[in-house]
C-alpha distance (Angstrom), angle and dihedral (degrees) to the residues before:
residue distance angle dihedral
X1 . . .
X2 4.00 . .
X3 3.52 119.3 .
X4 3.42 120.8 -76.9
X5 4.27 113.5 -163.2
X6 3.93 90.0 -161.5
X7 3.82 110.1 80.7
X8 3.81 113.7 -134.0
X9 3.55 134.6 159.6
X10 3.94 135.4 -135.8
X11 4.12 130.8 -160.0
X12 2.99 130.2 -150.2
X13 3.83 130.2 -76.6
X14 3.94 121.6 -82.3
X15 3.76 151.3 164.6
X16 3.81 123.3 -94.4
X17 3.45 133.8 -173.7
X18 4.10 126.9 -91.2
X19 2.97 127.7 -96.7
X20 3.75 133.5 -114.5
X21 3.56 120.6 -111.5
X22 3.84 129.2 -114.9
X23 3.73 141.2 159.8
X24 3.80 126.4 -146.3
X25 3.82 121.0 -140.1
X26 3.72 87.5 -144.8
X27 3.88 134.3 10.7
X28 3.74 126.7 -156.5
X29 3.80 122.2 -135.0
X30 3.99 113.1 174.7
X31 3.83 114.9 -149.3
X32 3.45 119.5 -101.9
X33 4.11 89.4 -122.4
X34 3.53 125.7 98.1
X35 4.12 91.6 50.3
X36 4.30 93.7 124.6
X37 3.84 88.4 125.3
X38 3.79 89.6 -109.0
X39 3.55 97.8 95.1
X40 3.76 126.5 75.1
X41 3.62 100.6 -151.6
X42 4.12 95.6 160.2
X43 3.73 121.1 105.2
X44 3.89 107.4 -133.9
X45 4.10 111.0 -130.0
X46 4.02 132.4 170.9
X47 3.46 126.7 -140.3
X48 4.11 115.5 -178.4
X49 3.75 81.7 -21.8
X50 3.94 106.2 -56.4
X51 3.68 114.4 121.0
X52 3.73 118.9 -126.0
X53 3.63 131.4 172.3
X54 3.65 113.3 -138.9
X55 3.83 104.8 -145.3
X56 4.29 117.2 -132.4
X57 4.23 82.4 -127.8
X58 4.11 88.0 70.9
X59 4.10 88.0 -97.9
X60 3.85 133.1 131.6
X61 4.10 118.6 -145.7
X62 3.49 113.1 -179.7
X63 4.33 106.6 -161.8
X64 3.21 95.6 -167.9
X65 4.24 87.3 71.9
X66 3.63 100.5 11.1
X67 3.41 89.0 -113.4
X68 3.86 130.0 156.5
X69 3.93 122.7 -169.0
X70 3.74 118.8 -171.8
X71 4.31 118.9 174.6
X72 3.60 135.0 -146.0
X73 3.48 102.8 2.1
X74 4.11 93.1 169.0
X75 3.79 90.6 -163.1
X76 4.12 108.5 -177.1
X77 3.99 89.1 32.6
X78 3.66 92.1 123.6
X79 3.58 89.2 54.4
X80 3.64 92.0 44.1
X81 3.82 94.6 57.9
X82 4.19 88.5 41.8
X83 3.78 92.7 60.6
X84 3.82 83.6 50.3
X85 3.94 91.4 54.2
X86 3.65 90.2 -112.0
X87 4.20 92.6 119.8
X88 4.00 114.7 -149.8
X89 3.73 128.9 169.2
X90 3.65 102.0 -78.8
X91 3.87 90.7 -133.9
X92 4.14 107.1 88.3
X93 3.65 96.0 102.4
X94 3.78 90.7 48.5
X95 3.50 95.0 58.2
X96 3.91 101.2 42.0
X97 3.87 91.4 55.5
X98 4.62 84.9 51.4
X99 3.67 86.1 56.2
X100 3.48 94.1 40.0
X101 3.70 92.5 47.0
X102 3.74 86.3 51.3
X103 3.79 94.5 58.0
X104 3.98 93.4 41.0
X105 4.18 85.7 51.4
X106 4.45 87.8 44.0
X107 3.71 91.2 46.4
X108 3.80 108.7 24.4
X109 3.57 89.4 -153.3
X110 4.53 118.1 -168.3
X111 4.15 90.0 -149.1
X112 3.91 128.7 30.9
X113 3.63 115.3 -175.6
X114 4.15 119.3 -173.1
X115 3.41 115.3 -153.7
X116 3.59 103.0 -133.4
X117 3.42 133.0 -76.6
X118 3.54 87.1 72.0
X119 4.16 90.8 145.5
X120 3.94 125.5 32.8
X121 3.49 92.7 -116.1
X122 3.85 148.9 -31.7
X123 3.81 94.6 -57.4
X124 3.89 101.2 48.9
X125 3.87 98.3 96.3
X126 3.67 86.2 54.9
X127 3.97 95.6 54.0
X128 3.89 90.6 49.1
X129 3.38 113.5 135.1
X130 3.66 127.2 -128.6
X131 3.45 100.9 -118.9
X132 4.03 85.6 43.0
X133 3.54 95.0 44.3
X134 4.12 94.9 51.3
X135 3.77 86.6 38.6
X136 3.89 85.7 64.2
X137 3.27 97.8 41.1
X138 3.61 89.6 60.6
X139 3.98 92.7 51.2
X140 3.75 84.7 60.9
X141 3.46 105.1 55.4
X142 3.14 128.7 113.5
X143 4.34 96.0 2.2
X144 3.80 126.9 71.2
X145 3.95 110.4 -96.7
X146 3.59 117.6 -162.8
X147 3.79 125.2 -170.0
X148 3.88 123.3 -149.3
X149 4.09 122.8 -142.7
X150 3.51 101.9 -116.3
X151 4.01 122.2 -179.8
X152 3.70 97.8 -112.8
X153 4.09 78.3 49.5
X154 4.20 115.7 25.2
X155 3.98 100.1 150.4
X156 3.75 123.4 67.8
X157 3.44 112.7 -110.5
X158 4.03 127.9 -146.7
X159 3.56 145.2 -127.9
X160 3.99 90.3 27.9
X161 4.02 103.9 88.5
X162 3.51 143.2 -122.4
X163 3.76 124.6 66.1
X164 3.70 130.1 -75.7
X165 4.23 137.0 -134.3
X166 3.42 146.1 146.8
X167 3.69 96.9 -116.9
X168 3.86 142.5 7.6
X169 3.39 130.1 -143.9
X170 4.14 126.8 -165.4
X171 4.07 124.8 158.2
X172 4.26 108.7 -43.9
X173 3.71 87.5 -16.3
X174 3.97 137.2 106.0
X175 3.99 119.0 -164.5
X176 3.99 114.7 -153.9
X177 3.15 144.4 141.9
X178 4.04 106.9 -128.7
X179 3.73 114.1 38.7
X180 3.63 117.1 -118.0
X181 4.13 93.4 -173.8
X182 3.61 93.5 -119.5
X183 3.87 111.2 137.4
X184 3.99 118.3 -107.5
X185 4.17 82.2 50.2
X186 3.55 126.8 150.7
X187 3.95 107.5 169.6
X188 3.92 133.2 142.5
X189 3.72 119.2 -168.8
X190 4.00 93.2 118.0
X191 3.57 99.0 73.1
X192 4.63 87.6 -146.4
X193 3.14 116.4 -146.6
X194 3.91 126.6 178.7
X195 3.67 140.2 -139.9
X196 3.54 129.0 -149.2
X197 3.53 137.6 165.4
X198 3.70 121.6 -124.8
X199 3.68 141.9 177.4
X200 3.92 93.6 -27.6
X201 3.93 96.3 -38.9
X202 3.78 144.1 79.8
X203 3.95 114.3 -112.3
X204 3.78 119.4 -173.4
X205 3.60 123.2 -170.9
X206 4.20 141.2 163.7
X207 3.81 112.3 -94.6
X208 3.73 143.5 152.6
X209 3.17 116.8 -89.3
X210 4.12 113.4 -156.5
X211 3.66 145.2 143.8
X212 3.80 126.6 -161.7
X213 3.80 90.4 -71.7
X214 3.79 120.6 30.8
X215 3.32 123.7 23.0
X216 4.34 129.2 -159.0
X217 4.16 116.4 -145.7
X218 3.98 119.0 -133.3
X219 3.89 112.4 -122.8
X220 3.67 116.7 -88.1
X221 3.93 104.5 -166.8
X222 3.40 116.6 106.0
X223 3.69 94.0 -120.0
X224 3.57 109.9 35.1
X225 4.19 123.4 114.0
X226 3.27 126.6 -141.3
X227 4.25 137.6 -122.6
X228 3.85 110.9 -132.9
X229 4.23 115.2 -108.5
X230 4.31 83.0 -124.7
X231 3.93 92.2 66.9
X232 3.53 119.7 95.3
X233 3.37 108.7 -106.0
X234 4.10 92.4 67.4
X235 3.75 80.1 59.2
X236 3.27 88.4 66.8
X237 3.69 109.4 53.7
X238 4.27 90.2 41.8
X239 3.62 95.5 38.0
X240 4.07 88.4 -141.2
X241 3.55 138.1 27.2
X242 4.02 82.8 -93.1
X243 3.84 88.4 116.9
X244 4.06 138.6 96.3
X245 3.68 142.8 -115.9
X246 3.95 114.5 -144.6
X247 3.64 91.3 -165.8
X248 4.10 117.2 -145.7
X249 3.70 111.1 -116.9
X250 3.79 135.9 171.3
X251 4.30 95.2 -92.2
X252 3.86 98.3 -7.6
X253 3.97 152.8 45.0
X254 3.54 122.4 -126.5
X255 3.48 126.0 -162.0
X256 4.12 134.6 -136.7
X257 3.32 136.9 166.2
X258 3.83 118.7 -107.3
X259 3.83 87.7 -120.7
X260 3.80 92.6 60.4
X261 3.78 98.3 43.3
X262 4.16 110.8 85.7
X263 3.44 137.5 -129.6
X264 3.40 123.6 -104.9
């Protein structure tokens, strides 16, 4: 790994819990133009004090540390679903490394962490391409990548890089893959997706959903669903409806209560 000023600590890997299954009407993915460094596309949000800037693309870049979280990435799930005779173009993991090479290239971060679920399951390093696997080799050099256990994904996995934990901690804030709905929490694992009604029809899209003190990541892969913010088990990580949607959009977040948002 390269050196990384900011001291943080990791734990070792573990199991979580699955996750409950959703499907969005409607899923946002912003173009990888308008990345010249001029533009500000972030959306700036606080949890327990430590600014973050939630990224339209469904990432998390914190400036203070140069750090860049992305969750559930579910690279090889194409694959997955092939060797089950469920055929998909065999191109998701592809794509979800271009748009992740577009944020590393915007933000230039020195750490990325993924929060687990990075592959579809056990096998996924294995059925890395290549092209894919030398493409993310170049995303790691020269910054510290650290991969989360996830439950699609609990064992470390070799020849793709970085290190591997069940948690990470940095400052205030906790790094993992299932939330727990303690406060200082940054977790994915939900894949939220919101609901809103507008001009006479029902658009859903991926968004973060956060309060003041925990906060739960959008999916990044390019084939993952999504679980609307109404069901039960947002609930329980925010305790109340007392939460927000930062809603994915093509150049821009936008923000809605919980209580506004509908069910599906």
């Amino acid at each position: 790994m390269t050196a990384f000023r900011a001291t943080y600590s990791v734990s070792s890997p573990g199991r979580a819990e699955g996750a409950r299954p959703g499907d969005p009407d409607h899923v946002a993915q912003s173009p990888l133009a308008k990345r010249d460094g001029r533009d500000k596309p972030g959306h700036d949000i606080s949890i327990c004090g430590a600014p973050l800037t939630a990224d339209p693309m469904g990432a998390l870049y914190w400036p203070e540390h140069g750090l860049l979280a992305v969750a559930d990435l579910h690279l090889e799930k194409g694959s997955s679903f092939a060797a089950r005779g469920q055929l998909l173009p065999p191109y998701d993991t592809a794509a979800t490394l271009a748009r992740l090479a577009c944020l590393i290239a915007h933000y230039a971060p020195r750490v990325v962490i993924a929060l687990g679920d990075s592959f579809h399951d056990g096998g996924g390093p294995a059925r890395l391409s290549r092209e894919d696997r030398d493409n993310l080799t170049a995303l790691q050099r020269r910054r510290d990548w650290i991969w989360l256990a996830g439950n699609h994904d609990p064992e470390p996995a070799t020849n793709i890089g970085g290190v591997f934990s069940r948690t990470f901690a940095l400052d205030a804030l906790t790094f993992r893959h299932e939330p727990s709905g303690a406060e200082r929490e940054i977790a994915g694992h939900l894949h939220p997706v919101a609901r809103i009604a507008h001009r006479g029809r029902a658009i859903s899209r991926r968004c973060f959903a956060a309060d003041k003190a925990r906060l739960v990541m959008p999916a990044f892969g390019a084939y993952t669903g999504g679980l609307n913010i109404r069901e039960a088990a947002f609930a329980d990580v925010f305790g109340t409806l007392a939460f927000t949607a930062h809603m994915l959009g093509e150049d821009r977040l936008y923000a809605f209560t919980a209580k506004r948002c509908l069910p599906d």
